[in-house]
N, C-alpha and C positions, 0 to 999 in steps of 0.2 A: 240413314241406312242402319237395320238392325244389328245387332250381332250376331245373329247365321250368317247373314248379308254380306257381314265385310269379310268372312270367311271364304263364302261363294266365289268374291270380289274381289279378292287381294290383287288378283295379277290384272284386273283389269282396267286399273289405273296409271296413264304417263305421270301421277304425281304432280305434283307444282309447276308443269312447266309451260311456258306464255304458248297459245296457241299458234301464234307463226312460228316457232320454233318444232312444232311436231305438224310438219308437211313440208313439201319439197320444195327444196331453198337455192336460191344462186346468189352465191358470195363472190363479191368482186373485192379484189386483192387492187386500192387504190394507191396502194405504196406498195413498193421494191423492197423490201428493205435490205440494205447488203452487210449490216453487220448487227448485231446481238443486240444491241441499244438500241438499231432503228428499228427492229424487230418490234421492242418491248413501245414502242413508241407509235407503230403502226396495229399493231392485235388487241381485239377486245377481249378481253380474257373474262370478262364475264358475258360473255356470248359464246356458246358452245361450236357455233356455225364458223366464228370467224377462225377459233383454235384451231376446229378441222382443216379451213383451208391452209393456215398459213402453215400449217404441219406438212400438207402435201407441198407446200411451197419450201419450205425448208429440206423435205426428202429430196426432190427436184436438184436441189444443189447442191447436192453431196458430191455430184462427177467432179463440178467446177471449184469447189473448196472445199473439203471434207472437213477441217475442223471447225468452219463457221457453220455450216449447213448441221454442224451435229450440236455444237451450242446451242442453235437455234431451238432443234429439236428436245433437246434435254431440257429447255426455256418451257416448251410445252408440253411436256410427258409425265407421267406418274406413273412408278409400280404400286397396287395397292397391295397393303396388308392383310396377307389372306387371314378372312373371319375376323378381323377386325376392322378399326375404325383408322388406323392410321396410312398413311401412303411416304413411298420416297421418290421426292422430285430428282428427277433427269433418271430413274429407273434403280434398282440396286444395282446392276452392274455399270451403270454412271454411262452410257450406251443411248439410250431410249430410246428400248427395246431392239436398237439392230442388231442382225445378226450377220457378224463378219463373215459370215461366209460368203456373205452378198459383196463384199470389197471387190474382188474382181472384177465385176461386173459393173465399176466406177469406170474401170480406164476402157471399157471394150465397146466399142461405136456401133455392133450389135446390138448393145444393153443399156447403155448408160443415157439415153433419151427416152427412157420407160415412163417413168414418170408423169414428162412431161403430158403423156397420152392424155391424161387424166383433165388438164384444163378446158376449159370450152373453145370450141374454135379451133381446136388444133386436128390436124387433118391430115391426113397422107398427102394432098395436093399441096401443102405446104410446110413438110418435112415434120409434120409434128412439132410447129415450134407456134405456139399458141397467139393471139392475137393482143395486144395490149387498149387498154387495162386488165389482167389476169383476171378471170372471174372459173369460177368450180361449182357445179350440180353438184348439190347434196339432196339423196334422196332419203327421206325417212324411213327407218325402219322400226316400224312398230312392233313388230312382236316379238325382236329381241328387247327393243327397249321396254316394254311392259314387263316380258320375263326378269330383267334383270335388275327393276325397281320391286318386284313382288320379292324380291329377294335379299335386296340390301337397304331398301329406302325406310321403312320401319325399323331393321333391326339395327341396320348399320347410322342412317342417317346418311347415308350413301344417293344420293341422285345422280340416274343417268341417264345418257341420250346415244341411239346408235346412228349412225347414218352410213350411208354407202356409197361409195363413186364407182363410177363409170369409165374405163377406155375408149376411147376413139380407136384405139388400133384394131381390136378385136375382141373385144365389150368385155372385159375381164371387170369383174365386181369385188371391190374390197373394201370391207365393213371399216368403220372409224369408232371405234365405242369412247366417249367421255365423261367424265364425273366430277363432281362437286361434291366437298366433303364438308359433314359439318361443320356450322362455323364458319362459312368462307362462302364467299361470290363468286371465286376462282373457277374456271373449267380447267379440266386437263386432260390429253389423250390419255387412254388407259388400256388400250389395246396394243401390246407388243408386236404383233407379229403385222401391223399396218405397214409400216416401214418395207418389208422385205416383201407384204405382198404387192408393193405398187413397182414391185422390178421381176412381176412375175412375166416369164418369158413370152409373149406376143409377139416376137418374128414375122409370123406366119401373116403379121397383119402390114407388112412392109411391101411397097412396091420397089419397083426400077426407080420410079420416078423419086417414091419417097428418099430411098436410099441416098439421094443425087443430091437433097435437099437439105437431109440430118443436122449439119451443121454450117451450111452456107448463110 
């Protein structure tokens, strides 16, 4: 490729990254893990796929333990350093990324199986409480990830990957963006506002039936 070319071409490369990993993936969650060390013991963290999931596995159990479910989280989150090259693991406000205003919405049986919408299998016909072994659709998202490698993978050294998920309840889409910084094999989420968007209010996708079901 000439030098016009890579000019033309900047945004039109996912960068280095293995070809199953940019199309749509299903990760299955073959461990529970229920505390911070099983966490680290079950996640491939140099798989950008597995971070995704066990991060939606870890929001998922915020209602039932909030300070392990947020370990968990801060285990797999980065704030990065705007315009530079550095990041801060579990986020700078030590958070990653939630935003408490969402707390409420732990304890209210309304709200707090939101989450779960997200795994495969999980269905109003059976209260939304997913089927075991946990497994999560991640869909590729190309044109943010192109965009936001044209943007930091050269200058920064920054590699990234978007992916999306999907509700069962009432198909609410919430992007997962992750990075690898240079130097490191490491993935990590790096989209803040992930967290709070997988307790984005879907109600409206609840039956009688489901209701009955929520936590039986």
């Amino acid at each position: 490729m000439g030098f016009f070319d890579k000019v033309l071409n900047k945004n039109a490369s996912n960068g280095p990254l293995p070809e199953e990993w940019t199309r749509d993936r299903t990760v299955t969650l073959d461990k529970m893990p229920d505390n911070l060390e099983e966490l680290k013991a079950a996640v491939d963290v140099t798989d950008p796929g597995s971070v995704a999931a066990y991060f939606v596995y870890a929001v998922a159990g915020l209602p039932g333990d909030y300070d392990t479910g947020m370990s968990m989280m801060k285990y797999l989150f980065a704030d990065i350093e705007p315009f530079g090259r550095g990041f801060i693991e579990g986020g700078g406000a030590g958070r990653a990324g939630w935003d408490t205003y969402f707390n409420e919405r732990l304890k209210d049986d309304d709200y707090r199986w939101l989450p779960r919408a997200y795994f495969a299998g999980a269905t109003a016909e059976n209260g939304f409480n997913p089927p075991r072994p946990l497994a999560i659709d991640l869909y590729y998202n190309e044109t943010n990830t192109k965009t936001i490698n044209g943007q930091t993978l050269e200058k920064l050294g920054r590699l990234n990957i978007v992916y999306w998920v999907m509700s069962n309840a009432a198909g609410n889409k919430v992007n997962v963006t992750l990075s690898k910084f240079d130097g490191s094999d490491r993935w990590y989420v790096t989209s803040g506002v992930t967290s709070a968007g997988l307790f984005y209010d879907q109600r409206a996708g609840l039956t009688a039936e489901a209701r009955e079901k929520l936590y039986n």
